[in-house]
VOGU-3710 file (C-alpha; in Angstrom, 3 decimals, decimal comma):
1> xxxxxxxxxx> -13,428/138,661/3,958  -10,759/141,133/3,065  -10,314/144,074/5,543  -7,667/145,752/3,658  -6,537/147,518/0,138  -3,447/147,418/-1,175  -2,459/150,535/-2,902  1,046/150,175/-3,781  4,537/149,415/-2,581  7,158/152,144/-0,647
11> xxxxxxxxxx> 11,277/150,327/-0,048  9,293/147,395/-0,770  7,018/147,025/1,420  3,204/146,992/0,558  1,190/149,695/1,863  -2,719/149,163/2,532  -6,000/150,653/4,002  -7,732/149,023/6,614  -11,498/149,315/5,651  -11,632/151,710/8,772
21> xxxxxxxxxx> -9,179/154,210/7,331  -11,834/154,735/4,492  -14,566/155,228/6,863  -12,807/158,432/8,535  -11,594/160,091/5,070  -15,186/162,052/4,323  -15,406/163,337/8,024  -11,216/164,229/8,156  -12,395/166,345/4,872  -15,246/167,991/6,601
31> xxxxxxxxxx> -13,421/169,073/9,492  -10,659/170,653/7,477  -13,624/172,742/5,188  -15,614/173,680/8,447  -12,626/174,713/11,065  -11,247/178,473/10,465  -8,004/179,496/10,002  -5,604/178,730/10,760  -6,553/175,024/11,189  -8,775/175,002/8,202
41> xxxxxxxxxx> -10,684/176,436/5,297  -13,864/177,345/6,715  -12,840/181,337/4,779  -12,034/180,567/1,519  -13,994/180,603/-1,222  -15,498/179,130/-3,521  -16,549/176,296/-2,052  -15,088/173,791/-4,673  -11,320/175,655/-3,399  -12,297/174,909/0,211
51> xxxxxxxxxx> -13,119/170,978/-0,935  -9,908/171,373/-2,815  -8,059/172,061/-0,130  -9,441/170,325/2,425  -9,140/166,865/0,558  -5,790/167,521/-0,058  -4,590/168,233/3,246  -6,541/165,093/4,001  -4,517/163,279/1,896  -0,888/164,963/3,167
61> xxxxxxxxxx> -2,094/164,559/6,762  -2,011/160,268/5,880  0,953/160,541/3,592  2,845/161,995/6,848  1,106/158,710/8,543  3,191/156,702/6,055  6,403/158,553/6,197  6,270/157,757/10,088  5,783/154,097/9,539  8,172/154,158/6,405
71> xxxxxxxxxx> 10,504/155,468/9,532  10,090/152,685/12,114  10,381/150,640/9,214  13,516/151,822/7,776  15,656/151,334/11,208  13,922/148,124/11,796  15,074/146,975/8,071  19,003/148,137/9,266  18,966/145,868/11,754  17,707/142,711/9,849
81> xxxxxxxxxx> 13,518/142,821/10,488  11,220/141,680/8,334  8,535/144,548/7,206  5,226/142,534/6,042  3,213/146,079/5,628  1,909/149,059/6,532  -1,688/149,534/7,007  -3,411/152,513/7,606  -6,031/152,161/10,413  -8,738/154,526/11,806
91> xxxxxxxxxx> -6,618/155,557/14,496  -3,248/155,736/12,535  -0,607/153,619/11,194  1,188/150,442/11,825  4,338/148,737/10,239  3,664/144,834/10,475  7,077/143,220/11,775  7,579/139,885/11,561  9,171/139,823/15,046  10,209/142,845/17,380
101> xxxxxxxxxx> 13,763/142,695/18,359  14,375/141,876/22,221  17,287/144,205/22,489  16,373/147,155/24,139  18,474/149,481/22,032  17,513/148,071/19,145  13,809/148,140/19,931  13,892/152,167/21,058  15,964/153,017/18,179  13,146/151,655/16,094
111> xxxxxxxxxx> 10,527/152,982/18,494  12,013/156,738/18,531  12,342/156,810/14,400  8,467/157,866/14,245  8,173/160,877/16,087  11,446/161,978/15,067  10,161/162,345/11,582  6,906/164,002/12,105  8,935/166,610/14,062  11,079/167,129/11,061
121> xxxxxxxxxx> 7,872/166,955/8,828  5,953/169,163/10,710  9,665/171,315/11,212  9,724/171,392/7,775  5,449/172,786/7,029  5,825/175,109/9,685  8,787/176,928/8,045  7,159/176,454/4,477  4,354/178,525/6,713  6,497/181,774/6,824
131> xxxxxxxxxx> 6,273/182,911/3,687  2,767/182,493/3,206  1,771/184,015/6,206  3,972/187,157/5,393  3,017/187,964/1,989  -0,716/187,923/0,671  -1,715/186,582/-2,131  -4,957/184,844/-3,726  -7,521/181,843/-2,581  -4,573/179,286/-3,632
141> xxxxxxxxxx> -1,789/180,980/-2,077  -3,360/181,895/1,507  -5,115/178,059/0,963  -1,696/176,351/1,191  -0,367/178,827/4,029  -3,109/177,812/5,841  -2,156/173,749/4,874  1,049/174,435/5,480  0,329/175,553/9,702  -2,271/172,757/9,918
151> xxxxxxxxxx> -0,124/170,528/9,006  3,551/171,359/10,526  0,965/171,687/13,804  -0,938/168,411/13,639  2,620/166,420/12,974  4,430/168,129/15,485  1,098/167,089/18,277  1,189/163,496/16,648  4,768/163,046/17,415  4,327/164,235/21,362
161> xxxxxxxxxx> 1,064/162,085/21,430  2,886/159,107/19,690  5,813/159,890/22,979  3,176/159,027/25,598  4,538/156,265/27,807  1,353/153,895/26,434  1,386/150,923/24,186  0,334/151,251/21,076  2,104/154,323/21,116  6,149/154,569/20,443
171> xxxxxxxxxx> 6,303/155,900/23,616  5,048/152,763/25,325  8,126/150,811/23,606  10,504/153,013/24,229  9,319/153,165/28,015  9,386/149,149/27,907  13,297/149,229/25,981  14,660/151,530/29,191  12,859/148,877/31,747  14,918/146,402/30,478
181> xxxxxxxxxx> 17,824/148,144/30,222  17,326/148,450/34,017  17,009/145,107/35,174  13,478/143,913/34,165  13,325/141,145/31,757  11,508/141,488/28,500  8,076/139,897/30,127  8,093/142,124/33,350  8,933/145,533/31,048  6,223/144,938/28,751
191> xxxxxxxxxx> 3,815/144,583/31,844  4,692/147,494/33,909  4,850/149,469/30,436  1,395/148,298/30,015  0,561/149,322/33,298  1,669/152,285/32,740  -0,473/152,860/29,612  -3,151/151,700/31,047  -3,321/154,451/33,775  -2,651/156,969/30,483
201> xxxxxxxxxx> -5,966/155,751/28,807  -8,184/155,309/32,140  -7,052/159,463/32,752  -7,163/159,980/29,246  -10,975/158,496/29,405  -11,945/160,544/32,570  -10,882/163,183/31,297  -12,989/162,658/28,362  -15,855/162,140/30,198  -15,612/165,315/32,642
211> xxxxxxxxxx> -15,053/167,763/29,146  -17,721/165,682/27,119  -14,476/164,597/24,408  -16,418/161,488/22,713  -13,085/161,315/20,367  -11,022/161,437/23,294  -12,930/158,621/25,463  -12,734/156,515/21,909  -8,783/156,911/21,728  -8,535/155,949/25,418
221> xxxxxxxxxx> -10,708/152,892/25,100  -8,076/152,249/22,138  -5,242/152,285/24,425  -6,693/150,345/27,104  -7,103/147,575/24,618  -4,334/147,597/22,040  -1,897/147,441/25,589  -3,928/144,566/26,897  -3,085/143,140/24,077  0,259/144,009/24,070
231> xxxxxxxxxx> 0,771/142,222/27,533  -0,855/138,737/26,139  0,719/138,812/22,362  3,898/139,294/24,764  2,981/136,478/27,339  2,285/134,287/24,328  5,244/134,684/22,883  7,557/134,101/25,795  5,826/130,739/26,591  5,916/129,502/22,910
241> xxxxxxxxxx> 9,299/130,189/22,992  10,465/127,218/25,493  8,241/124,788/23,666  9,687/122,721/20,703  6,995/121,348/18,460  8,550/117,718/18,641  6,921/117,611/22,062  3,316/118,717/20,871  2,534/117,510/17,432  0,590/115,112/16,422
251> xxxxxxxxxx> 2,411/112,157/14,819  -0,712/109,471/14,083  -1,107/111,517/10,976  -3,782/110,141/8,146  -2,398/110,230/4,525  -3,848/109,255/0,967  -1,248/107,529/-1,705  -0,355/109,338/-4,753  -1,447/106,244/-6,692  -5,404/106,409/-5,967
261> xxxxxxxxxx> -8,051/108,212/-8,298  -9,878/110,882/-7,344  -13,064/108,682/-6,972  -11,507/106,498/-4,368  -10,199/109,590/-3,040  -13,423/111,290/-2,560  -15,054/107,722/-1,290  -12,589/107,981/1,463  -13,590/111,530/2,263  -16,873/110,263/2,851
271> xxxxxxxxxx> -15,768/108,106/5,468  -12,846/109,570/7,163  -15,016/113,205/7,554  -11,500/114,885/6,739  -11,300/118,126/3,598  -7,612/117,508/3,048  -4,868/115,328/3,922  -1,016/114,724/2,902  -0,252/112,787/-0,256  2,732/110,492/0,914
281> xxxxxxxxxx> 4,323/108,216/-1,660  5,682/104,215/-1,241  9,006/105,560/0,784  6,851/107,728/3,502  8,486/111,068/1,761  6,082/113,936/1,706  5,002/114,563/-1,861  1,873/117,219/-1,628  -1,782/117,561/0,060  -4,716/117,251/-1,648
291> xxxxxxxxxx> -8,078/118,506/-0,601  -11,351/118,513/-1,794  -11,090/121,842/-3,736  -8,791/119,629/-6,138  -10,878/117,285/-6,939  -13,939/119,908/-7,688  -11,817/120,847/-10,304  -11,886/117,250/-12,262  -14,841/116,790/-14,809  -17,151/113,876/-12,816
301> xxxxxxxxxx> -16,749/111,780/-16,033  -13,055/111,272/-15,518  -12,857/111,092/-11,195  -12,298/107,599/-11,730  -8,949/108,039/-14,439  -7,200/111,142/-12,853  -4,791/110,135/-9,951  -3,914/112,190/-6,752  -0,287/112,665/-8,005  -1,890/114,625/-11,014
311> xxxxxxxxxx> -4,310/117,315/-8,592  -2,636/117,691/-5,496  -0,678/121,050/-4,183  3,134/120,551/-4,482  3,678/124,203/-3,257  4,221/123,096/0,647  4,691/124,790/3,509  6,380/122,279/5,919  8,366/122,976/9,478  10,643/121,184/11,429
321> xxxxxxxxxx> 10,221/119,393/14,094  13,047/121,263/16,457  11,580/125,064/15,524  9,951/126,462/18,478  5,987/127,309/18,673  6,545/130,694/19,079  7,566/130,112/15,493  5,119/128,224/14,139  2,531/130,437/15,801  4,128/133,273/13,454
331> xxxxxxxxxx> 4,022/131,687/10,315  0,155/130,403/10,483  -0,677/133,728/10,803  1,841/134,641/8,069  0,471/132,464/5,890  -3,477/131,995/7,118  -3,367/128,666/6,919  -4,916/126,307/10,462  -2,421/123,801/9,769  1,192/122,971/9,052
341> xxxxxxxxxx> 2,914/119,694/8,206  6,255/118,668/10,100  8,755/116,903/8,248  12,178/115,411/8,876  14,532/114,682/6,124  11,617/114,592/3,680  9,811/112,135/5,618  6,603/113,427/7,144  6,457/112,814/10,785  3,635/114,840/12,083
351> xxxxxxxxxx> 1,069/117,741/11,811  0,958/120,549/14,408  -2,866/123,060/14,170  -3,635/126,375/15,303  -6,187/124,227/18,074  -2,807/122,431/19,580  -1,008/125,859/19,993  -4,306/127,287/21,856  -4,658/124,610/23,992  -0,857/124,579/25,016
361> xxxxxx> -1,360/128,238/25,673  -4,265/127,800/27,863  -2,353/124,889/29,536  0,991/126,941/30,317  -1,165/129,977/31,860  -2,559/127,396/34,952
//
């Protein structure tokens, strides 16, 4: 099931909406035509100018989301990451990276791009304020006055909130970059940053709790999570890292020749209990896979003319057998596939699944 939209493309890198960004648009709206001035447009009238406005400072308030993504995104692109997306999630934004850079300058430069840019964004509303709050005028005019405060406000409290010492925040990665510029390695920063964070969210919670602040218990229980998760993506990574796949894969690998019809095909299917397997010609080279789903696609009247060679999938993605699984690990989920084929000068000597990189994990962390 798809969680997330794609609606378009900023420096080339696709931006999308996690289903639970949609859920929070109607209520975002509401609170912006309900709150008085100078936070909202609970005043103005008609109503349809109080919708008006209140959708579109909705829709600024996400846009500035973007820009501080589009930030982190920009620096990381300088220094040679990969950007997969941005996706817009109930709580915020996040720019996908295929990997995080270890240095620790690097890695705060990145970190600190965010809030820098909401403070010049909300900079930037709060003097586009002025004159609207000096001279009156109509519903329109004293409307985007009142945008423009909300607005230079909300980005300039984002950027301070995004500075909290607590993963997901910046803040939290910045916090973890200065631990290991003082002596920590890269596992031991990212846990006592997490530690850190963690005491954020549990007084973050209480606090909550004392005032009655349902929204703030919610973002603490956010915290708490997304920097538990933090500390194991991290510990993950670090022990894939050591491991070459040459030492883990499976090399008794069962393959189909290109040379059979997709009758004997399936008849081996039956047998073998398998949906797709590697299509390796006379020489052992690696030619294609072909699964099941292929053969659906032949008419039943000719399973027994068509060959393999004419259905399978040529389009392969194959690793070597001397990448690390910290690497592989990356490029299943890249690619959502369960599976990759390992090859070695064309010849296919192995297959490596997602179930052999969680039970190495589970071994390395006795």
């Amino acid at each position: 099931m798809r969680t997330s939209i794609e609606i378009g493309k900023a420096m080339g890198i696709p931006i999308k909406l996690h289903i639970t960004f949609l859920l929070i648009l109607p209520p975002f709206i509401l609170v912006f035509m309900n709150q008085p001035a100078p936070f909202g447009f609970a005043e103005v009238e008609p109503p349809v100018a109080r919708f008006i406005l209140a959708s579109t400072t909705t829709l600024i308030l996400f846009a500035c989301v973007i820009a501080h993504e589009l930030a982190h995104s920009y620096v990381a692109m300088r220094y040679g990451v990969v950007i997969e997306s941005i996706t817009l999630f109930i709580f915020g934004g996040i720019a996908s990276m295929k990997e995080i850079p270890r240095d620790p300058k690097i890695e705060s430069r990145i970190a600190v791009a965010g809030p820098i840019t909401s403070i010049l964004i909300g900079s930037t509303f709060l003097m586009l304020h002025v004159p609207f709050s000096t001279i009156h005028g109509n519903v329109w005019w004293n409307g985007f006055g009142i945008l423009a405060f909300a607005m230079g406000y909300i980005n300039i409290v984002l950027a301070a909130f995004n500075l909290l010492p607590a993963f997901p925040m910046d803040g939290g990665r910045i916090l973890r970059a200065y631990l290991a510029t003082r002596g920590s390695s890269y596992l031991n920063a990212t846990r006592r940053a997490v530690q850190i964070g963690k005491i954020f969210a549990i007084l973050m919670g209480t606090f909550g709790l004392i005032y009655g602040g349902w929204m703030l218990i919610l973002i603490a229980f956010f915290i708490y999570i997304a920097a538990s998760e933090e500390e194991s993506a991290t510990s993950i990574q670090m022990f894939l890292e050591g491991v070459r796949i040459k030492d883990i894969i499976s090399r008794d690998v069962v393959t189909v020749s290109p040379d059979i019809t997709a009758q004997e095909f399936l008849d081996f299917v039956l047998t073998d209990r398998h949906r797709g397997y590697p299509v390796v010609d006379n020489f052992g080279t690696l030619i294609g896979v072909v699964s099941l789903t292929d053969v659906k696609r032949v008419p039943p009247e000719k399973l027994g003319e068509v060959k393999v060679r004419d259905i399978m999938t040529k389009d392969l993605i194959t690793i070597s057998e001397d990448v690390s699984a910290a690497d592989v690990l990356r490029l299943m989920n890249q690619y959502n596939v369960g599976r990759l084929l390992v090859v070695k000068n064309g010849m296919l000597v192995g297959i490596l699944s997602k179930t052999d990189l969680i039970r190495l994990i589970e071994i390395l962390r006795m």
